[in-house]
N, CA, C and O atoms as CSV, one atom per row, in Angstrom:
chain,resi,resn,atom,element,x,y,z
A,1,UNK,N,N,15.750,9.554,-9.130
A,1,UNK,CA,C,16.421,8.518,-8.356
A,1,UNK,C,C,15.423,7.680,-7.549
A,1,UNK,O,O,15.602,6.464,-7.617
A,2,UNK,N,N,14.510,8.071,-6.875
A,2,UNK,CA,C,13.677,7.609,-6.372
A,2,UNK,C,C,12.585,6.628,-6.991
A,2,UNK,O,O,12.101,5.565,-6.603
A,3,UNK,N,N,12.378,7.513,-8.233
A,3,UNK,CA,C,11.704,6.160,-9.039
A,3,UNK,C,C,12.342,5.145,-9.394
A,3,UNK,O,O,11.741,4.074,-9.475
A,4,UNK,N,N,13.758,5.233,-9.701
A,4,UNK,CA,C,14.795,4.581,-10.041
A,4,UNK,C,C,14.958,3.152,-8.774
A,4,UNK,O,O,15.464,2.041,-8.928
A,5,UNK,N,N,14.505,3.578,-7.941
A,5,UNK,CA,C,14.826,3.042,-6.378
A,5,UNK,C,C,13.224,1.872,-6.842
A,5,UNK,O,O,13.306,0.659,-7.036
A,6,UNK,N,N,11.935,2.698,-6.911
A,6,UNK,CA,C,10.573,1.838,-7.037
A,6,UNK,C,C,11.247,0.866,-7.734
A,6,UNK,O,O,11.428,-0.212,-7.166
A,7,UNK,N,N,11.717,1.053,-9.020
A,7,UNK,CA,C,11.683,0.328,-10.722
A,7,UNK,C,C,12.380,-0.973,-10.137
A,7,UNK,O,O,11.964,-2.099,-10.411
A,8,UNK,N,N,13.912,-0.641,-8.980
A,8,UNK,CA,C,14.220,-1.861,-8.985
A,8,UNK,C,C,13.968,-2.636,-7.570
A,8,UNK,O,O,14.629,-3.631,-7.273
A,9,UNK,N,N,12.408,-1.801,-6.264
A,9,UNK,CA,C,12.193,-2.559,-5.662
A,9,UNK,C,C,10.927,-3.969,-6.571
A,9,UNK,O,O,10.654,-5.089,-6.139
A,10,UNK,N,N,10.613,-3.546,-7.392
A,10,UNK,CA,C,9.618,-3.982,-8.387
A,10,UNK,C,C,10.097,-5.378,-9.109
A,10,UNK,O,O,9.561,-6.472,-9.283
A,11,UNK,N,N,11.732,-4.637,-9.537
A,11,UNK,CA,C,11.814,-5.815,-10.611
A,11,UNK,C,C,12.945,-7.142,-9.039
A,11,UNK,O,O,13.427,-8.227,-9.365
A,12,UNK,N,N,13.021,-6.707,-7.934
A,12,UNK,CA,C,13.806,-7.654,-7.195
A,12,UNK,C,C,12.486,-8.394,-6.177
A,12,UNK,O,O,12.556,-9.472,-5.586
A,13,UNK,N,N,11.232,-7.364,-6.209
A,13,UNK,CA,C,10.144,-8.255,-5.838
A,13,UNK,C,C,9.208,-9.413,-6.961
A,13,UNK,O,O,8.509,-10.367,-6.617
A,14,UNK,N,N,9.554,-8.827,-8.601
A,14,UNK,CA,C,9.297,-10.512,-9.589
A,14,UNK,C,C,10.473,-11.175,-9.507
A,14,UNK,O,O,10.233,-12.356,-9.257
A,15,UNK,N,N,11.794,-10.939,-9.615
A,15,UNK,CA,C,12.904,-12.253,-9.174
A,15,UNK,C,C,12.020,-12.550,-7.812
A,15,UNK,O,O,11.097,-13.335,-8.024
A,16,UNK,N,N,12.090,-12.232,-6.905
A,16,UNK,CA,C,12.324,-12.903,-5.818
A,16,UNK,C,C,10.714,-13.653,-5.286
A,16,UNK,O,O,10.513,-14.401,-4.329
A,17,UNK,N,N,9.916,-13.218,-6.124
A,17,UNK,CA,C,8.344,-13.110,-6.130
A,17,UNK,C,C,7.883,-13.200,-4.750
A,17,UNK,O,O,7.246,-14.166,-4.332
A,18,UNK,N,N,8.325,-11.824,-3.791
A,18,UNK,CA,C,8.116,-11.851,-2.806
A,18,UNK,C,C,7.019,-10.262,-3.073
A,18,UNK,O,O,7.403,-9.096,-3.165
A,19,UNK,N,N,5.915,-10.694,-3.123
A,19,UNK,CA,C,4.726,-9.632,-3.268
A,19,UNK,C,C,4.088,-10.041,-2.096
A,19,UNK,O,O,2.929,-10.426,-2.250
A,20,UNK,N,N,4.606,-10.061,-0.807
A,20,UNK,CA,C,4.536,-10.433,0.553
A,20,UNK,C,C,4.950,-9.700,1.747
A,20,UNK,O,O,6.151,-9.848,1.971
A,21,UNK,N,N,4.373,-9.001,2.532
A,21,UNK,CA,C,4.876,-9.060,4.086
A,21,UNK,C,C,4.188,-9.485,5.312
A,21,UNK,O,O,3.379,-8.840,5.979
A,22,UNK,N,N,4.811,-11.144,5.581
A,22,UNK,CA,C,4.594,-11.779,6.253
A,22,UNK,C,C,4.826,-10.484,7.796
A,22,UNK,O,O,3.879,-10.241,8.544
A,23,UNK,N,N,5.421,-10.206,7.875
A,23,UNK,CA,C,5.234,-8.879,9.171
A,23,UNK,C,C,3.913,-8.150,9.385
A,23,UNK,O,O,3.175,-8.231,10.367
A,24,UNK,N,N,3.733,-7.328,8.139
A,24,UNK,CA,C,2.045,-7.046,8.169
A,24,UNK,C,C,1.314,-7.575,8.111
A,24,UNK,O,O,0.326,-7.122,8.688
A,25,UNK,N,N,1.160,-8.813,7.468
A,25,UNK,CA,C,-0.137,-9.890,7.940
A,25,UNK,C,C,0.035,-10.107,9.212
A,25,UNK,O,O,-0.660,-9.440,9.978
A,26,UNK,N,N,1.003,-11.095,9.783
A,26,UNK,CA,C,1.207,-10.896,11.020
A,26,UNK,C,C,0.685,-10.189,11.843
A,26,UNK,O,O,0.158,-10.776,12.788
A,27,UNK,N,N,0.620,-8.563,11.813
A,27,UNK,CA,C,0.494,-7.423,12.594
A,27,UNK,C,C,-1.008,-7.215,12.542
A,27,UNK,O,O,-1.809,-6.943,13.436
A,28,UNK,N,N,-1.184,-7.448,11.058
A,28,UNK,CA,C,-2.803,-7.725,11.071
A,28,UNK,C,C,-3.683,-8.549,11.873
A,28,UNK,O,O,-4.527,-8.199,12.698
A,29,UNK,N,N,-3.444,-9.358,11.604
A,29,UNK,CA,C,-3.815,-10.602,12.349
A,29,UNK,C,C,-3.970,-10.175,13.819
A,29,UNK,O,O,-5.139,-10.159,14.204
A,30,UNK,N,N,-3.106,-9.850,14.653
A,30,UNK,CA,C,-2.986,-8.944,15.617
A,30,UNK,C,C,-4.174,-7.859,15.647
A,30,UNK,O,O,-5.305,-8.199,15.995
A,31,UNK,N,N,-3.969,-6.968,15.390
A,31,UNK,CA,C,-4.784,-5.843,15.330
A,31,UNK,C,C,-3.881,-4.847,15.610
A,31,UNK,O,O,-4.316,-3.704,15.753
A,32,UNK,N,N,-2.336,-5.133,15.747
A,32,UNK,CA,C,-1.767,-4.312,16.637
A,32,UNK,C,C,-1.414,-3.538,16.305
A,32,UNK,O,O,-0.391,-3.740,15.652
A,33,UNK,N,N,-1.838,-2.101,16.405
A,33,UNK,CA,C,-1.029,-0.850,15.628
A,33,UNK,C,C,0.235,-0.754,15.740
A,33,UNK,O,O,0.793,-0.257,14.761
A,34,UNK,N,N,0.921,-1.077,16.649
A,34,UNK,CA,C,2.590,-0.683,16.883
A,34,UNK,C,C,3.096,-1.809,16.242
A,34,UNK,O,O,4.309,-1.824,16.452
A,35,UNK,N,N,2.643,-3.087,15.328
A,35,UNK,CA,C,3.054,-3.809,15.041
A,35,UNK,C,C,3.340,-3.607,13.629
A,35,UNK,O,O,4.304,-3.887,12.915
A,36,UNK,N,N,1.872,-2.863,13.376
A,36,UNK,CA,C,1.699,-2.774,12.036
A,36,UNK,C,C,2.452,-1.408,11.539
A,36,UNK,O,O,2.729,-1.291,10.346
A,37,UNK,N,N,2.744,-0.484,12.380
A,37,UNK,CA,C,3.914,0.494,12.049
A,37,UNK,C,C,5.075,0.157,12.135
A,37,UNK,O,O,5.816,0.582,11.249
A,38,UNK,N,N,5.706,-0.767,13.273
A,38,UNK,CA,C,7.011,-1.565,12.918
A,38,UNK,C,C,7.337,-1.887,11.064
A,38,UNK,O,O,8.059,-1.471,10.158
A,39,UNK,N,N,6.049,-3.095,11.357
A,39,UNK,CA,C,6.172,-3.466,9.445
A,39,UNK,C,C,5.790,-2.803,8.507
A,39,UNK,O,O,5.698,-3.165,7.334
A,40,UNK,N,N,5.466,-1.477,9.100
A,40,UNK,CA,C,5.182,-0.343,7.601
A,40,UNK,C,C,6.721,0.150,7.513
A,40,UNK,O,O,7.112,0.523,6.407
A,41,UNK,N,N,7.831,0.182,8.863
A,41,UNK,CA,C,9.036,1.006,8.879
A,41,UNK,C,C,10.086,-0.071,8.450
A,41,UNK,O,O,11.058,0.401,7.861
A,42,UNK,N,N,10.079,-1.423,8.631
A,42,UNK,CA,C,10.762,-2.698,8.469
A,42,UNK,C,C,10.889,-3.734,7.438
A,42,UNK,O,O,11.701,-4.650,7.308
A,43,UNK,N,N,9.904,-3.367,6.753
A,43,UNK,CA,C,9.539,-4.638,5.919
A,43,UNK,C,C,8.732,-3.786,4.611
A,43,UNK,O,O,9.011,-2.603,4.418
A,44,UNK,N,N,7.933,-4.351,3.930
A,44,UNK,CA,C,7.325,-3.501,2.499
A,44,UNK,C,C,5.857,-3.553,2.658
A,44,UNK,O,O,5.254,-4.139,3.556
A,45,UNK,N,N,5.310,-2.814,1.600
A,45,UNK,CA,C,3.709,-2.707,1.507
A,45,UNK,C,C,3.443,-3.194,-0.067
A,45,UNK,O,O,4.247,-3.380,-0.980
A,46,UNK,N,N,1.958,-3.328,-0.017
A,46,UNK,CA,C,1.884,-4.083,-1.107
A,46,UNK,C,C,0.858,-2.835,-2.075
A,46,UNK,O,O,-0.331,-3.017,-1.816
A,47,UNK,N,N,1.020,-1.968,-2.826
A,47,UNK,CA,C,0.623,-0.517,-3.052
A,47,UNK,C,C,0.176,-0.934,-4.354
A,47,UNK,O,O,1.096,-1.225,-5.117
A,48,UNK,N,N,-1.466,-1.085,-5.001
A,48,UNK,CA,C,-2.311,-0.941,-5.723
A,48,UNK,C,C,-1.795,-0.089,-6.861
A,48,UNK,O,O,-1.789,1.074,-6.458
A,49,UNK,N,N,-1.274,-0.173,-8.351
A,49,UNK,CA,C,-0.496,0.553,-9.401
A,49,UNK,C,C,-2.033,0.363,-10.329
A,49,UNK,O,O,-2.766,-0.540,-10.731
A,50,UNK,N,N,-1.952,1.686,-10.344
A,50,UNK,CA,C,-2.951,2.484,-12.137
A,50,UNK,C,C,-2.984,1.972,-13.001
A,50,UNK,O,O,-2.418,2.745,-13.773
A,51,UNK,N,N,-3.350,0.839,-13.739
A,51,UNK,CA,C,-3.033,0.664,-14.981
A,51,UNK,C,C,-3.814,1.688,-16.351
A,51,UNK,O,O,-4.950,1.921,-16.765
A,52,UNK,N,N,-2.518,2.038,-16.652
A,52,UNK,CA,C,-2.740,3.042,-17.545
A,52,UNK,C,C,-2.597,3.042,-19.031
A,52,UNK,O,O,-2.926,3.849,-19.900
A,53,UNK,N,N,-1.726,1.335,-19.055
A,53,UNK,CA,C,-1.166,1.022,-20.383
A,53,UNK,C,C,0.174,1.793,-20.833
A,53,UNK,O,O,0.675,1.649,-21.948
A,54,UNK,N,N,0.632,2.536,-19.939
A,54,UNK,CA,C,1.965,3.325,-19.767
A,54,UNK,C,C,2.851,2.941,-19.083
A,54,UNK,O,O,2.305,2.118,-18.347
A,55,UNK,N,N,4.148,3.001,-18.761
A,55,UNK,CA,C,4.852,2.435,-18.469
A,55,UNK,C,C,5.018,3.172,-16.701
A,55,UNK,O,O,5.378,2.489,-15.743
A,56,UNK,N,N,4.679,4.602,-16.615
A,56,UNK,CA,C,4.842,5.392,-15.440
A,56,UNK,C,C,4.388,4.489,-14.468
A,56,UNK,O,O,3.972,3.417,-14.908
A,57,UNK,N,N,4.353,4.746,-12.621
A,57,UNK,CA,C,4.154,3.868,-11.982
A,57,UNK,C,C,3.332,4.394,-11.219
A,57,UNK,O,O,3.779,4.838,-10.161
A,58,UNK,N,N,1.687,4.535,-11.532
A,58,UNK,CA,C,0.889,5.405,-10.323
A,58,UNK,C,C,0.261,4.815,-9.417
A,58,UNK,O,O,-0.049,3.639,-9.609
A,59,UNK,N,N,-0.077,5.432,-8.253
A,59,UNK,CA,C,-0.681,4.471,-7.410
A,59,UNK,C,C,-1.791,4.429,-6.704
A,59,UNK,O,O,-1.943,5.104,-5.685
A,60,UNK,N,N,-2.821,3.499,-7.258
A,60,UNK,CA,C,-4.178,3.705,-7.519
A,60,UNK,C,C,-5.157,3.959,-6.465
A,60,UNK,O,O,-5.612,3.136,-5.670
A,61,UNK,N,N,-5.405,5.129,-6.554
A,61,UNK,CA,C,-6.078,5.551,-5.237
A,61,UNK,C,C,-8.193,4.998,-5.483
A,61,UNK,O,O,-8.700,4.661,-6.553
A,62,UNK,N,N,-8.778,5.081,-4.381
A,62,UNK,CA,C,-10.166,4.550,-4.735
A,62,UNK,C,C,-10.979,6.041,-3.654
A,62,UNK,O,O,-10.586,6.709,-2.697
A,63,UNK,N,N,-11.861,6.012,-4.234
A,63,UNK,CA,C,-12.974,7.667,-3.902
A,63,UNK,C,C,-14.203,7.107,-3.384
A,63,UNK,O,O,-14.513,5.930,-3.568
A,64,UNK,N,N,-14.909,7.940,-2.738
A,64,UNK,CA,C,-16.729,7.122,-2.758
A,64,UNK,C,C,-17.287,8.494,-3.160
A,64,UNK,O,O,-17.051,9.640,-2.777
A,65,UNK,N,N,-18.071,7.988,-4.023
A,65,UNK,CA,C,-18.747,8.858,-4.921
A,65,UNK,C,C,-19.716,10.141,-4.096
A,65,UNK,O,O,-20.468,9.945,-3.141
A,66,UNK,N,N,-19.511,11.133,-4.604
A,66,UNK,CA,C,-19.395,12.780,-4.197
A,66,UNK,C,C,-18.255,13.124,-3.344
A,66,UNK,O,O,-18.304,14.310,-3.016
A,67,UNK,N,N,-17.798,12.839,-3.130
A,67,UNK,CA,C,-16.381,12.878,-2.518
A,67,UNK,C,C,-14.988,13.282,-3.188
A,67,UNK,O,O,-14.266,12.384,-3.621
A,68,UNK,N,N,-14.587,14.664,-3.284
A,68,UNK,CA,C,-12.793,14.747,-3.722
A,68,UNK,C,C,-12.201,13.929,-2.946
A,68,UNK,O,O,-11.172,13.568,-3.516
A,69,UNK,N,N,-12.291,13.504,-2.072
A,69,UNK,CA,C,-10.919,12.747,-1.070
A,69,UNK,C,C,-11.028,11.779,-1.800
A,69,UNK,O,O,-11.879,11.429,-2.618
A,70,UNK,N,N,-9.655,11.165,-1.277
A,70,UNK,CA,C,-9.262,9.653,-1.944
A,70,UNK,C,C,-9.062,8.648,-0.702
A,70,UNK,O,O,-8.629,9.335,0.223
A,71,UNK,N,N,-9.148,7.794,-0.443
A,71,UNK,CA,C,-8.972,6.340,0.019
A,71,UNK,C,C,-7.565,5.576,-0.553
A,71,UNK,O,O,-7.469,5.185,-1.717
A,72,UNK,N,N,-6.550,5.439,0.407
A,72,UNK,CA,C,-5.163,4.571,0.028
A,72,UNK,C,C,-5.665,3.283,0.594
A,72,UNK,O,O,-6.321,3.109,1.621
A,73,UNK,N,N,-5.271,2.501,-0.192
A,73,UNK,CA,C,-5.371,1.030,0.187
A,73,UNK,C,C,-4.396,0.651,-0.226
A,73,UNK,O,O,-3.817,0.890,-1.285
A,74,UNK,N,N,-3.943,-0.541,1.363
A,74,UNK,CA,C,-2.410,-1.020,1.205
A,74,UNK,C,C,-2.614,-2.393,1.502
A,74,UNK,O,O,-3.549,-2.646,2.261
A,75,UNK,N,N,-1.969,-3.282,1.086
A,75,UNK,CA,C,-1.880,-4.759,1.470
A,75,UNK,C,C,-1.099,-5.554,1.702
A,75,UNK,O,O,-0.013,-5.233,1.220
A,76,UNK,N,N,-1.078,-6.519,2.239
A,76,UNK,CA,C,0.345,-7.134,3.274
A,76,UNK,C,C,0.547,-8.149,1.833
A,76,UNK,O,O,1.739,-8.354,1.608
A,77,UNK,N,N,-0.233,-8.692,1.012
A,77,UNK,CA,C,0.303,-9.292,-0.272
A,77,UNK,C,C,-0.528,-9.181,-1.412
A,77,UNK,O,O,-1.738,-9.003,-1.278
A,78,UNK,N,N,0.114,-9.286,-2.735
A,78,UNK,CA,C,-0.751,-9.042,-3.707
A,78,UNK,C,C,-1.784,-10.082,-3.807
A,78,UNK,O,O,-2.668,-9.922,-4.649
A,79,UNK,N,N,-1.794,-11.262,-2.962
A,79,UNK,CA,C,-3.026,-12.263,-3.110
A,79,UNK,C,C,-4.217,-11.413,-2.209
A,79,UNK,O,O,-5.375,-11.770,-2.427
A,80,UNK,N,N,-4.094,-10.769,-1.624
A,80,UNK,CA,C,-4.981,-9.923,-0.686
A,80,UNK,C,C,-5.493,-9.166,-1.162
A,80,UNK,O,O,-6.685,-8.965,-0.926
A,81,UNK,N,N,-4.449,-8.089,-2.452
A,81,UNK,CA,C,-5.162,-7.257,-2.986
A,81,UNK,C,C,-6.022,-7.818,-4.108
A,81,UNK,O,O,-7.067,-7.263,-4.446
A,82,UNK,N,N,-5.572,-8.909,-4.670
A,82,UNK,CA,C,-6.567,-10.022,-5.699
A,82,UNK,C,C,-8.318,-10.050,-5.369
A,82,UNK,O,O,-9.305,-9.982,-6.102
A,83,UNK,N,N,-8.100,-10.204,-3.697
A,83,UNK,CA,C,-9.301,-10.808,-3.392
A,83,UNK,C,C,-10.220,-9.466,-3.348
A,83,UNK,O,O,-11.419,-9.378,-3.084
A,84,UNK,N,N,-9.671,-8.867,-3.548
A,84,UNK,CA,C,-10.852,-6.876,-3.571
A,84,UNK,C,C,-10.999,-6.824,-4.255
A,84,UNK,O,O,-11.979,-6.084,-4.341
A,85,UNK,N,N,-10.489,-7.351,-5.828
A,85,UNK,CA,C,-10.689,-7.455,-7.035
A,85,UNK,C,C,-10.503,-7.991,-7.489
A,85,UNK,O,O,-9.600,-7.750,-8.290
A,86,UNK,N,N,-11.236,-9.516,-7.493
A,86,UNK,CA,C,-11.158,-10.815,-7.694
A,86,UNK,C,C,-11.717,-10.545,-9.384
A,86,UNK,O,O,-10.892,-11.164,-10.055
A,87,UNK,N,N,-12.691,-9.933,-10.298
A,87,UNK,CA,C,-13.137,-9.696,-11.405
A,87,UNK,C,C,-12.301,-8.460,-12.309
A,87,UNK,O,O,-12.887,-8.003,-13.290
A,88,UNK,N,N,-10.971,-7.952,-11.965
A,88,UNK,CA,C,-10.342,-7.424,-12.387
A,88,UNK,C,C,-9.228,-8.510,-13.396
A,88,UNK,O,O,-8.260,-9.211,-13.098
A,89,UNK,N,N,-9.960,-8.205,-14.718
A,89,UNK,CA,C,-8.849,-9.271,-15.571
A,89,UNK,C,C,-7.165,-8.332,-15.358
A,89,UNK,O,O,-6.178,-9.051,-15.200
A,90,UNK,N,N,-6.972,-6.902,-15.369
A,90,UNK,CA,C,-5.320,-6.661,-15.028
A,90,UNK,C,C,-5.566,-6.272,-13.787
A,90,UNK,O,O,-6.532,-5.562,-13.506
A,91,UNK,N,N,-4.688,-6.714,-12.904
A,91,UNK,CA,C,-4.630,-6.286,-11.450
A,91,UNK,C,C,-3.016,-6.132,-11.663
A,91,UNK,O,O,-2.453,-7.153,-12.057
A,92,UNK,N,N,-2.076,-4.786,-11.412
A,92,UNK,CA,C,-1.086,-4.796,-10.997
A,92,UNK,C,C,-0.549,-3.919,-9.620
A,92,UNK,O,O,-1.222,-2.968,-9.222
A,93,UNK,N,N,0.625,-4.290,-8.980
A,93,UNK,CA,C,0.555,-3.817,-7.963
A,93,UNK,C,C,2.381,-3.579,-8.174
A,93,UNK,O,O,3.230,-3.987,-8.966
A,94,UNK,N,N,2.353,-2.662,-6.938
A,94,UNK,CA,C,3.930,-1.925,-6.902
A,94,UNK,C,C,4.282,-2.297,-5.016
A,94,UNK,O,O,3.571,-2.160,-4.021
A,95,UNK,N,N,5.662,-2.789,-5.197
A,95,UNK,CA,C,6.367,-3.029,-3.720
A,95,UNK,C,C,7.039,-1.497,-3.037
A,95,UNK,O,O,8.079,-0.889,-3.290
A,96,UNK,N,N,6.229,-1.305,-2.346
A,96,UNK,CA,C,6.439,0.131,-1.574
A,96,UNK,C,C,7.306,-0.390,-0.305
A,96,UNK,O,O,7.012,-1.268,0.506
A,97,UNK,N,N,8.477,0.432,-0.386
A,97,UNK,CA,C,9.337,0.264,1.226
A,97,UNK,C,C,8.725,1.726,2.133
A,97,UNK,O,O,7.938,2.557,1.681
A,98,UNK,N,N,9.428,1.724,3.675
A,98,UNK,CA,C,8.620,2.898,4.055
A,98,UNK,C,C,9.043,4.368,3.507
A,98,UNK,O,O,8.361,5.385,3.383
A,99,UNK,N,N,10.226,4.152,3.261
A,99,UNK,CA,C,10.894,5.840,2.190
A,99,UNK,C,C,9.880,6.035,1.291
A,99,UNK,O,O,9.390,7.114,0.958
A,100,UNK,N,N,9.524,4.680,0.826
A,100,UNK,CA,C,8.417,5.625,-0.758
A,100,UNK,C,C,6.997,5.510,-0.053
A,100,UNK,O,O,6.283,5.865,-0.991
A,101,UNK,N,N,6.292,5.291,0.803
A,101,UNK,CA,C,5.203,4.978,1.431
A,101,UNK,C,C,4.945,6.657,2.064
A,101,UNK,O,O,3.922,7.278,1.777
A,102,UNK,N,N,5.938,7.186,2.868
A,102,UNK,CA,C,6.209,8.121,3.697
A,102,UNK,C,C,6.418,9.217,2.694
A,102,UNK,O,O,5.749,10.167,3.100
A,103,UNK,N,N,7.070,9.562,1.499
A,103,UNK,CA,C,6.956,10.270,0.525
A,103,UNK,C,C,5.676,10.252,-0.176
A,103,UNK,O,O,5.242,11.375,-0.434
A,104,UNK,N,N,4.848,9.112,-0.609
A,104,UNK,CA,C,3.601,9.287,-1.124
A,104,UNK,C,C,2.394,9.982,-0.208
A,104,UNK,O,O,1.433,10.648,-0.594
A,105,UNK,N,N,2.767,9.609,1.085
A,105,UNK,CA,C,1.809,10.566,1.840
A,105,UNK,C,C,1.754,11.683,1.973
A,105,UNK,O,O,0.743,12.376,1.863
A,106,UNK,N,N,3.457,12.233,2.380
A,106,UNK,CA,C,3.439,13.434,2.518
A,106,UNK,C,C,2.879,14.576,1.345
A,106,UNK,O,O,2.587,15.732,1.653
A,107,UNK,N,N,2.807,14.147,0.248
A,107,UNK,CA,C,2.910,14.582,-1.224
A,107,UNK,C,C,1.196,14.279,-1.236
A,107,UNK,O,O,0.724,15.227,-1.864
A,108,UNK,N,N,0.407,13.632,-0.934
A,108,UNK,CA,C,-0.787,13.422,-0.779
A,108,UNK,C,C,-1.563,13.536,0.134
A,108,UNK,O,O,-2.717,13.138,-0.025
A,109,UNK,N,N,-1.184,14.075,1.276
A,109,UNK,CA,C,-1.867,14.061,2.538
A,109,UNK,C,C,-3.318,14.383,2.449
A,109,UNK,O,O,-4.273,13.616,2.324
A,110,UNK,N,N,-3.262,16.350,2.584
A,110,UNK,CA,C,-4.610,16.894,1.766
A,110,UNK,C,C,-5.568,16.025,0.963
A,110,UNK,O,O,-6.701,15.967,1.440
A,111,UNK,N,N,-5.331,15.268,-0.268
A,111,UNK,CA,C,-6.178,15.098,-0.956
A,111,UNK,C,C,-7.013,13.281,-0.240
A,111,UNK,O,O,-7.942,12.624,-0.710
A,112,UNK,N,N,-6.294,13.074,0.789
A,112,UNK,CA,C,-7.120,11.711,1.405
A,112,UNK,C,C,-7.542,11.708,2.442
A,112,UNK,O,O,-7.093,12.390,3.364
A,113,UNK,N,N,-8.681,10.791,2.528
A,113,UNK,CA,C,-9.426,10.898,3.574
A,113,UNK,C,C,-9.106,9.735,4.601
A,113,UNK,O,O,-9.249,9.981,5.798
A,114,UNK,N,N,-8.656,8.408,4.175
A,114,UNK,CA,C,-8.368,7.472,5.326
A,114,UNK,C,C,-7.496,6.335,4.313
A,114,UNK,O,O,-7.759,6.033,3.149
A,115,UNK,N,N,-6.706,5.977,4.930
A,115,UNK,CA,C,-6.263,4.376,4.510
A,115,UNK,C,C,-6.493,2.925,5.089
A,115,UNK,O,O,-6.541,2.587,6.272
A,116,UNK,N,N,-6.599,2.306,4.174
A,116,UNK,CA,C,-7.223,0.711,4.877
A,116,UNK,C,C,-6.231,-0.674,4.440
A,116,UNK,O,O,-6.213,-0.991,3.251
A,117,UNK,N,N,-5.599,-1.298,5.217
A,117,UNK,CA,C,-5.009,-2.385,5.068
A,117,UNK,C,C,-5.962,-3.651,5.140
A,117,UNK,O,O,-6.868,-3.843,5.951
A,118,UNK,N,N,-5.532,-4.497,4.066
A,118,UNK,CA,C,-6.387,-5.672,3.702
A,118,UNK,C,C,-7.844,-5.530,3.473
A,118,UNK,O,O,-8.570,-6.508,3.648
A,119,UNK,N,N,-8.389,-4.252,3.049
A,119,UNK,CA,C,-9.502,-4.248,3.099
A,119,UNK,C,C,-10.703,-5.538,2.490
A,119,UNK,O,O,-11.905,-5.331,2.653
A,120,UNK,N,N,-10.379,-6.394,2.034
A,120,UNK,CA,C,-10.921,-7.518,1.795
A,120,UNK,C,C,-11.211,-8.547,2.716
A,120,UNK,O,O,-12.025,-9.471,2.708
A,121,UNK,N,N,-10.173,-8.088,3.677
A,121,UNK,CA,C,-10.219,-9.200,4.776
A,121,UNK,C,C,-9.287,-10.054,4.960
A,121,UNK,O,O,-8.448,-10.128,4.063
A,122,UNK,N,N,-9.132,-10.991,6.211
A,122,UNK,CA,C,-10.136,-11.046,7.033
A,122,UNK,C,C,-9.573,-10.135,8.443
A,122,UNK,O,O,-10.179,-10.366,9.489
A,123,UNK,N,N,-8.524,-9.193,8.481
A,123,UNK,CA,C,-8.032,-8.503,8.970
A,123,UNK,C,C,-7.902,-6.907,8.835
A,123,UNK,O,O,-6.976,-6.127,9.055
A,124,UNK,N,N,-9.273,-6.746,8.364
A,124,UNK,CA,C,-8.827,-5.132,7.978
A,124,UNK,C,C,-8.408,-4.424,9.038
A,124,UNK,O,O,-8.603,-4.911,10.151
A,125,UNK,N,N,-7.878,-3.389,8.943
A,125,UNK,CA,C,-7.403,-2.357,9.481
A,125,UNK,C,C,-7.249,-0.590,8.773
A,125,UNK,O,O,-6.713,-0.199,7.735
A,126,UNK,N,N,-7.930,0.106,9.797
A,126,UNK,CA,C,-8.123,1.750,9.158
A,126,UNK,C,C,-6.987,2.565,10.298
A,126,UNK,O,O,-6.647,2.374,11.466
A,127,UNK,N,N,-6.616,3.649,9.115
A,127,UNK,CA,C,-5.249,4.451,9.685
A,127,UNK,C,C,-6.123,6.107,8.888
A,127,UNK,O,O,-6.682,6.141,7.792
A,128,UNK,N,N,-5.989,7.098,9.721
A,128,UNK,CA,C,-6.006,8.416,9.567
A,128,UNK,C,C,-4.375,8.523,8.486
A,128,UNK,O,O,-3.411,7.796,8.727
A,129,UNK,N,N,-4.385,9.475,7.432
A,129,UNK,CA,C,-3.221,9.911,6.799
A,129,UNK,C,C,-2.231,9.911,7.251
A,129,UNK,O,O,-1.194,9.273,7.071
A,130,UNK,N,N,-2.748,11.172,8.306
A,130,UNK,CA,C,-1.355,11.954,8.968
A,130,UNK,C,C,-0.749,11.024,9.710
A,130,UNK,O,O,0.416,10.745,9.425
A,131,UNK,N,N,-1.565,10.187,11.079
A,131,UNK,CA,C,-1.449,8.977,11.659
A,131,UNK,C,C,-0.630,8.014,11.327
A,131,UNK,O,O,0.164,7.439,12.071
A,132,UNK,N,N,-0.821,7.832,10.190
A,132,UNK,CA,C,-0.046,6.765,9.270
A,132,UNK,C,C,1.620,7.858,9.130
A,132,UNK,O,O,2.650,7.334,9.554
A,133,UNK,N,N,1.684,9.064,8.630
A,133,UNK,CA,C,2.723,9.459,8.679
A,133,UNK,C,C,3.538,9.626,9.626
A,133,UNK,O,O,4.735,9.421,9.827
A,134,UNK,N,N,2.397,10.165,10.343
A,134,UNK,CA,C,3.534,10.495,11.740
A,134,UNK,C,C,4.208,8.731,12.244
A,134,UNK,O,O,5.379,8.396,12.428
A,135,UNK,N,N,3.262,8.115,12.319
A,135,UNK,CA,C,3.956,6.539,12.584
A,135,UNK,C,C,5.223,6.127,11.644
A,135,UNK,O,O,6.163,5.518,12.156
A,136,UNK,N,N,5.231,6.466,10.270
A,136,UNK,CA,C,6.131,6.417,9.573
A,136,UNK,C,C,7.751,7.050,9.885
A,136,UNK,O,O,8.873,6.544,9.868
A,137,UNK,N,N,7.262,8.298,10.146
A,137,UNK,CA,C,8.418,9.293,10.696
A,137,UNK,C,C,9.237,8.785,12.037
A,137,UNK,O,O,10.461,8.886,12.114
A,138,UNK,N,N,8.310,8.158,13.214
A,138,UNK,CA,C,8.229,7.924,14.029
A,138,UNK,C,C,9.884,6.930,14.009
A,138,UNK,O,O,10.267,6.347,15.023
């Protein structure tokens, strides 16, 4: 059911081609953590998808080399996540609300080491896992 829930925040974010949250840029822009947890609990995230050539929907985590942990990177729009991988001929991305954001963490906590919004710029912002969850829960 839950994937069922992704499949059609996905296909009502290409109708509506809203691969956008003007809230988290916003919040970005800011710097403001309580802003930017409002629009992680209010509004959507813009969540980096695996391309795998499969139809499943994974969500592409990034490592720094010798390192098991993983790195989540989230973005307030898919033009943001473009610009981190401006030489990526497939770039696809998945519309995360906070139910599936807050489930991917919990289910991943252990295996990451930090998450970064907009990491391209010109607003980045870094969140601890749990941090990010507990704000979620919050």
């Amino acid at each position: 059911m839950i994937e069922q829930n992704l499949v059609n925040l996905v296909l009502m974010a290409d109708k509506e081609q809203r691969f956008r949250s003007e809230q988290l840029e916003e919040a970005l822009a800011q710097q403001d953590v309580a802003a930017v947890a409002f629009a992680l609990r209010n509004d959507i995230v813009i969540v980096p998808r695996l391309v795998t050539g499969k139809k499943d929907m994974q969500v592409r985590v990034f490592g720094r080399e010798g390192s098991e942990k993983r790195i989540l990177l989230l973005f307030s729009s898919a033009d943001a996540y473009t610009a981190m991988v401006p030489d990526e001929k497939v770039r696809q991305v998945m519309v995360y609300d906070a139910e599936r954001l807050e489930e991917f963490l919990a289910a991943h906590l252990d295996s990451l080491e930090g998450v970064f919004f907009d990491i391209a710029g010109p607003n980045t912002m870094q969140s601890d896992p749990a941090d990010l969850l507990a704000a979620l829960r919050a």
